[in-house]
BADOLO-951927 format. One record per residue (C-alpha): residue in one letter; x, y, z; residue number from 1. Coordinates in pm, 1 decimal. Each point is the difference from the previous one (the first is absolute). Example, Ala and Ser with C-alpha at 12.3 -4.5 7.8 and 13.67 -1.06 7.14 Angstrom:
+--------+----------+----------+----------+-----+
: residu :        X :        Y :        Z : num :
+--------+----------+----------+----------+-----+
:      A :   1230.0 :   -450.0 :    780.0 :   1 :
:      S :    137.0 :    344.0 :    -66.0 :   2 :
+--------+----------+----------+----------+-----+
This chain:
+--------+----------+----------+----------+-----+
: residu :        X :        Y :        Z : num :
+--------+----------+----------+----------+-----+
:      X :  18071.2 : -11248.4 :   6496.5 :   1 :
:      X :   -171.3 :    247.9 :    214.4 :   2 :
:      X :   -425.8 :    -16.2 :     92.3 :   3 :
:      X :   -192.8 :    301.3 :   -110.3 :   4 :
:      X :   -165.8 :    163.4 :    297.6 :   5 :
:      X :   -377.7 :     -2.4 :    -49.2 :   6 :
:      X :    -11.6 :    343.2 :    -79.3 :   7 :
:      X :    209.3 :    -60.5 :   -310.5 :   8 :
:      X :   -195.9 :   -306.2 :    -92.8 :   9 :
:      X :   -328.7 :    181.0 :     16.6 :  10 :
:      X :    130.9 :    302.6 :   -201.8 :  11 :
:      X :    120.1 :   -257.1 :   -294.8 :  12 :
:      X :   -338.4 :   -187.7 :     21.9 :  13 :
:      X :   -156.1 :    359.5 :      5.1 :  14 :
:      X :    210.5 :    160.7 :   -306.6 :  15 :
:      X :    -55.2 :   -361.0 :   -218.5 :  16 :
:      X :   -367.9 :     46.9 :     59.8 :  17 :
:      X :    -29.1 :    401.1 :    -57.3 :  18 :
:      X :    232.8 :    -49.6 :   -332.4 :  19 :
:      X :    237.7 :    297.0 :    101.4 :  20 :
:      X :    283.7 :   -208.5 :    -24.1 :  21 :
:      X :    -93.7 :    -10.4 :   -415.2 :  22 :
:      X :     29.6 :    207.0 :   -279.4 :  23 :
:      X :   -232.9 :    279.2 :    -37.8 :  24 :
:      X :   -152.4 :   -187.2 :   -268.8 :  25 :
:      X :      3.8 :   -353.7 :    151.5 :  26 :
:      X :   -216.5 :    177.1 :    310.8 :  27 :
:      X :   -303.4 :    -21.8 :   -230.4 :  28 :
:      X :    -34.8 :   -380.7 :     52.2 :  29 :
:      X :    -25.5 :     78.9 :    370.3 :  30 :
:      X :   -218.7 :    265.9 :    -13.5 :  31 :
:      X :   -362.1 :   -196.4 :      2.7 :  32 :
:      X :   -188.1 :    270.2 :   -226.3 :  33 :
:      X :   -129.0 :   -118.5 :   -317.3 :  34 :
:      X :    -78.7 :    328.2 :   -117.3 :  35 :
:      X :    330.9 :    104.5 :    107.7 :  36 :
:      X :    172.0 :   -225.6 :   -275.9 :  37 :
:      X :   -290.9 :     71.3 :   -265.3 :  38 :
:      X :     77.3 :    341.7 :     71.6 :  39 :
:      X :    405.9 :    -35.2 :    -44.4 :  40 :
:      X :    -78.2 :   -149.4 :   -359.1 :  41 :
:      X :   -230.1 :    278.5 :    -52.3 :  42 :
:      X :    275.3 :    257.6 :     98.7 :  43 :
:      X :    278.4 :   -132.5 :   -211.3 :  44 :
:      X :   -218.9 :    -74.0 :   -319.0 :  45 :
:      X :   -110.6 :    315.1 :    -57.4 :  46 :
:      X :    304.1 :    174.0 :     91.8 :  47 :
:      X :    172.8 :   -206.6 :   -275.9 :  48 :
:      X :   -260.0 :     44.0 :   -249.3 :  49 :
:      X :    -45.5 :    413.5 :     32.2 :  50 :
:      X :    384.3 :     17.2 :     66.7 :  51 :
:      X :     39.9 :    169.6 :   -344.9 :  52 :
:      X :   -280.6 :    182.7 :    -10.8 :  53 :
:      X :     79.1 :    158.7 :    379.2 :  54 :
:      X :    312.9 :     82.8 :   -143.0 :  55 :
:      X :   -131.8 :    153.1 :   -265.1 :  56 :
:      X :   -225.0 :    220.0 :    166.3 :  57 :
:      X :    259.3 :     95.6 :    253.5 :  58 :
:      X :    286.3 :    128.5 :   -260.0 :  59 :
:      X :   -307.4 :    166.8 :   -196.4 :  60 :
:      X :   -131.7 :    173.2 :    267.8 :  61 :
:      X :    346.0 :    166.1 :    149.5 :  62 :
:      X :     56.5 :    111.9 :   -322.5 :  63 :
:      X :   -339.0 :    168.0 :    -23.2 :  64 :
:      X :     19.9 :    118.6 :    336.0 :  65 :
:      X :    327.4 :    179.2 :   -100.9 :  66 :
:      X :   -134.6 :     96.4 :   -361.9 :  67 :
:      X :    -48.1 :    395.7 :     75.7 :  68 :
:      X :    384.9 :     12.5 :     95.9 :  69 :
:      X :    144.4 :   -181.8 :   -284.1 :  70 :
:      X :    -74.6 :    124.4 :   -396.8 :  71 :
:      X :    126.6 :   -317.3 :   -144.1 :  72 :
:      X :   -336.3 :   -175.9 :    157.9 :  73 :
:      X :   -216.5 :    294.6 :    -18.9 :  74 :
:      X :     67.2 :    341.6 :   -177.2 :  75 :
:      X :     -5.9 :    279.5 :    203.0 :  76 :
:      X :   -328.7 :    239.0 :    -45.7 :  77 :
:      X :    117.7 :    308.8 :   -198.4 :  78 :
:      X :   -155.8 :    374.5 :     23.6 :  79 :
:      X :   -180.8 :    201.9 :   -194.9 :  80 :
:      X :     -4.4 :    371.7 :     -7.0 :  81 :
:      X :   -203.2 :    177.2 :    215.8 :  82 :
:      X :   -323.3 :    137.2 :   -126.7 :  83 :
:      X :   -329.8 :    -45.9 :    114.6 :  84 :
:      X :   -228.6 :   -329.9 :    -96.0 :  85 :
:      X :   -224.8 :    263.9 :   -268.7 :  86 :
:      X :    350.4 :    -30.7 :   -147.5 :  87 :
:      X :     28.5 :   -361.7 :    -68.2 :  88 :
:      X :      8.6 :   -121.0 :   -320.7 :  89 :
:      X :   -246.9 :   -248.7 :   -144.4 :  90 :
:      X :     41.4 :   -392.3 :    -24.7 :  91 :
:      X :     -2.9 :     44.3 :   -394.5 :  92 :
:      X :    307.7 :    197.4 :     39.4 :  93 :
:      X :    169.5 :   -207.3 :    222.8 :  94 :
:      X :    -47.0 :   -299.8 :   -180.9 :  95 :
:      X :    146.8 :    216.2 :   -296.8 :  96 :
:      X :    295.6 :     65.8 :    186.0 :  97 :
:      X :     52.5 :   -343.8 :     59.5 :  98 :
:      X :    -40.4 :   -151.2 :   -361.3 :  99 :
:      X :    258.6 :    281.3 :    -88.2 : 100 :
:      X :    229.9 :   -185.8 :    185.1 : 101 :
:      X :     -0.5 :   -278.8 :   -264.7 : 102 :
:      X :     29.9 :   -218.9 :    303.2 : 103 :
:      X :      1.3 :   -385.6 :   -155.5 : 104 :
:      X :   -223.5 :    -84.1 :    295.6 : 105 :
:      X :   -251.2 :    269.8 :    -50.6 : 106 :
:      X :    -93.0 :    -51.9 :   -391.8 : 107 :
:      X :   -347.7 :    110.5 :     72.1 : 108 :
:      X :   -267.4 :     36.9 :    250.8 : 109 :
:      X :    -84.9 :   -331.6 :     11.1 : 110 :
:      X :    334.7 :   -138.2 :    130.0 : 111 :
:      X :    -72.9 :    239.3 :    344.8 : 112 :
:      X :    -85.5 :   -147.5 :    281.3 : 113 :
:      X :    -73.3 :    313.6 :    254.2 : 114 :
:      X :     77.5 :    367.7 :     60.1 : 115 :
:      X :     82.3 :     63.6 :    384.2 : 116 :
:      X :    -52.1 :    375.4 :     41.5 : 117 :
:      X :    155.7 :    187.6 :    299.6 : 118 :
:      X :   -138.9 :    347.9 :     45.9 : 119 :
:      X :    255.4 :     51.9 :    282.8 : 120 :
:      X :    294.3 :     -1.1 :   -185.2 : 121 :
:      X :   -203.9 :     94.4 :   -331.3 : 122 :
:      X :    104.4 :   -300.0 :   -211.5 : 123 :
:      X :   -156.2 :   -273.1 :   -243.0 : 124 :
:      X :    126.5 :   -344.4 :     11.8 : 125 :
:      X :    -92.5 :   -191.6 :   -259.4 : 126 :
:      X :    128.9 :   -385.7 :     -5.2 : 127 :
:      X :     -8.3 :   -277.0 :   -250.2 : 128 :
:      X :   -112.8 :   -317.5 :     -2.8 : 129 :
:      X :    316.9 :   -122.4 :   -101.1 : 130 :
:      X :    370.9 :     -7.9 :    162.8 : 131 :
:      X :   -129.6 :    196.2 :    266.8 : 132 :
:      X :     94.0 :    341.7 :   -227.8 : 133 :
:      X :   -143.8 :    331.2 :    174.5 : 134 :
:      X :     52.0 :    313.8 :   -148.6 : 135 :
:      X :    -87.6 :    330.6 :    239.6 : 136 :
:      X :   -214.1 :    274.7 :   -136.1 : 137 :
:      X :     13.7 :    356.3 :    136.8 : 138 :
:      X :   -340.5 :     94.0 :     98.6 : 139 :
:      X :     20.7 :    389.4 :    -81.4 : 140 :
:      X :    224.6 :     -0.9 :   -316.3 : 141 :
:      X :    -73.4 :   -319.3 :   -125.0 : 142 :
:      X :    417.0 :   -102.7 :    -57.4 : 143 :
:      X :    103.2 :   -341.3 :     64.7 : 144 :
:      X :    220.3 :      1.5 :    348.5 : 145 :
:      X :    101.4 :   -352.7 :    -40.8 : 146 :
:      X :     34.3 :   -274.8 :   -118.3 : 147 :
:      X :     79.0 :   -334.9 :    168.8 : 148 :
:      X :   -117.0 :   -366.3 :    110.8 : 149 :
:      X :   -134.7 :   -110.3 :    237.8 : 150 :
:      X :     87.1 :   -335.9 :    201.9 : 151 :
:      X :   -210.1 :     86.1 :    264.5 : 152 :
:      X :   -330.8 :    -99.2 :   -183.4 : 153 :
:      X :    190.0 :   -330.8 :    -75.5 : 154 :
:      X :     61.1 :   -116.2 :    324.0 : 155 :
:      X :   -337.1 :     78.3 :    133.6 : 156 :
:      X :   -142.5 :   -261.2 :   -286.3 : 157 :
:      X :    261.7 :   -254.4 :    176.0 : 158 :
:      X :   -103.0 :     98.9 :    328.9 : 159 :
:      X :   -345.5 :    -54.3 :    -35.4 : 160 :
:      X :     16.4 :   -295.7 :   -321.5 : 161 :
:      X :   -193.3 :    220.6 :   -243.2 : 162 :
:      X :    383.7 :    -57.7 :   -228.8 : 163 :
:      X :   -121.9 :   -342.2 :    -25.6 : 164 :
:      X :   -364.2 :     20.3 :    -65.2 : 165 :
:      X :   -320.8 :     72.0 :    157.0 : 166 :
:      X :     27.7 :   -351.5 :    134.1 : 167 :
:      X :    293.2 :     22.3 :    172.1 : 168 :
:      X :   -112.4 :    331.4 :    165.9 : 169 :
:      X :   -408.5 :   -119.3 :     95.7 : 170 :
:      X :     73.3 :   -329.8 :     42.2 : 171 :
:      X :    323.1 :    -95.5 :    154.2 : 172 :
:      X :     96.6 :    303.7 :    173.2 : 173 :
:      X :   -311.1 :      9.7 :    248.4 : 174 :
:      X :     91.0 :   -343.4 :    133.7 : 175 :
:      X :    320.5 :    140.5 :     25.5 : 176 :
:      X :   -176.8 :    250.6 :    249.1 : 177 :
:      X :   -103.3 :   -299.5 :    189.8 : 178 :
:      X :    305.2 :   -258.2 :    -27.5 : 179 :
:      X :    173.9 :    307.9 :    139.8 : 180 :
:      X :   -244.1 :      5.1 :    307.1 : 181 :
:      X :      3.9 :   -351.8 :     54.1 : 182 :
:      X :    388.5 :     45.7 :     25.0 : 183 :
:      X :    -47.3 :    216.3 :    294.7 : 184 :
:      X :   -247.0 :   -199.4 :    176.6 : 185 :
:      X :    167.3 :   -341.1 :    -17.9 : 186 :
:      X :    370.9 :    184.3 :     31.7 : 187 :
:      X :   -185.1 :    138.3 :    343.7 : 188 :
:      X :   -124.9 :   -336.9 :    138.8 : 189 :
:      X :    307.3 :   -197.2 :    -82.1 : 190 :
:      X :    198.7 :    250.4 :    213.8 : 191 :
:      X :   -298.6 :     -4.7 :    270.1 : 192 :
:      X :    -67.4 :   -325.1 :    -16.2 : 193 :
:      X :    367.1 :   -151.6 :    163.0 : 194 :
:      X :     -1.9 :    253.7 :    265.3 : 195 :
:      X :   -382.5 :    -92.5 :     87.9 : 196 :
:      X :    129.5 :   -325.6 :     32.7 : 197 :
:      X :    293.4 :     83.8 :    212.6 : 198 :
:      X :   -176.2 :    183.0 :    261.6 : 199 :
:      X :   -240.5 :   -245.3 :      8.9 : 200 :
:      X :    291.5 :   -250.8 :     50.8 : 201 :
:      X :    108.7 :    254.3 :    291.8 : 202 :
:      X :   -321.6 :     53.9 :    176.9 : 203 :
:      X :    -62.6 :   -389.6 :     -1.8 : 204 :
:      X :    353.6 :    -94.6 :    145.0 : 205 :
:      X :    -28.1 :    238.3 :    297.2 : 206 :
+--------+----------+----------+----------+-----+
């Protein structure tokens, strides 16, 4: 059986001490770093635990991001006629215009949750507080433009919790805020922390 030269012996010795021969995650045990570990728990607990939430806030947001090009998530903004804002018609008669509709979601005043007025494009948009209904109002002659839902409104309560209570949205989503900071710190020191350790390994063999 043929010797090892002493080179080849000290590289062994040297890669059974450094860990490199191991697993990525059997290099921990060499690394001596307590806070290193504690911060590899902290890492993958919280990535587990806001897993579903992260991907919940990620498929939200895209489709908010992309809501202006799509009408299925977020109507389009119709135009009114042109006339000048002495011209507009009052709220009384846009609300009017509205309960004409006989819109199940709009039985009365009371079931409205805001008017969104654009004088740019010279339109009314009045929205419910239920199944996301909108109906569009023109601003000069008072007709209805449209009417639609919208699903926009609903995904904004998932983004942010409010679609599961004031709890959800005050209380769990702000340490959201910070589990997701706490994911970028510790995800940056795990990756720092081997390299660290590897050119400190370097400097100290030469």
């Amino acid at each position: 059986m043929p010797r090892l030269t002493f080179a080849a012996q000290s590289s062994i010795v040297h890669a059974v001490l450094d860990g490199s021969h191991l697993p990525y995650h059997e290099r921990l045990d060499n690394i001596d770093m307590t806070p290193y570990r504690i911060c590899w728990q902290l890492h993958k607990w919280i990535g587990i635990v806001l897993s579903v939430v992260l991907v919940n806030l990620s498929v939200t947001g895209l489709l908010l991001l992309e809501k202006k090009r799509y009408e299925w998530i977020q109507p389009a903004t119709r135009t009114g006629q042109e006339g000048t804002p002495a011209e507009f018609v009052s709220m009384q008669r846009v609300l009017k215009a509205v309960s004409d509709c006989n819109h199940p979601d709009f039985p009365d005043v009371d079931n409205i949750d805001r008017v969104d007025f654009r004088p740019g494009n010279r339109v009314y948009k009045v929205i419910a507080k239920t199944n996301q209904a909108e109906i569009q109002v023109d601003a000069v002659t008072g007709h209805v433009l449209s009417v639609s839902t919208r699903p926009s409104d609903f995904l904004e309560k998932l983004h942010d919790g409010s679609y599961l209570g004031e709890w959800m949205h005050a209380g769990v989503m702000p340490m959201v805020a910070v589990g997701n900071v706490l994911l970028a710190i510790s995800g940056f020191y795990l990756w720092l922390g081997p390299k660290c350790k590897k050119t400190k390994t370097r400097v100290n063999a030469k």
